[in-house]
C-alpha angles and dihedrals in degrees: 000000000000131000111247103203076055088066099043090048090052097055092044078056096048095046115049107181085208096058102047117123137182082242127182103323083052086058097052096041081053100046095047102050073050099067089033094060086036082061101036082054091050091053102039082061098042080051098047084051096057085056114097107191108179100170111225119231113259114254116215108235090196130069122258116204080257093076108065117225130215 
């Protein structure tokens, strides 16, 4: 039979919480939320320049003294 505190003592020894890193599958995740919000950002202006806003003058909904009422 196996020593248990020798288990124990092999996985401390495979896993290092100082060593840990994002690693190659972090760097992809990242990248690609990268070249989808670079994307997202391209089409959100192509979108905003297809937009033509001309404000409209206000027009006053009550009478001024210039109006005359009958």
């Amino acid at each position: 039979m196996t020593d248990p505190v020798a288990l124990t003592h092999l996985t401390t020894l495979a896993f290092d919480k100082d060593k840990v890193t994002p690693g190659l599958l972090g760097f992809v995740v990242f990248a690609v939320l990268g070249v989808a919000t670079w994307f997202l950002l391209k089409s959100m202006n192509q979108q905003f320049g297809k937009v033509n806003f001309i404000e409209a003058p206000e027009t006053p909904d009550t009478p001024t003294q210039d109006t005359p009422t009958t």
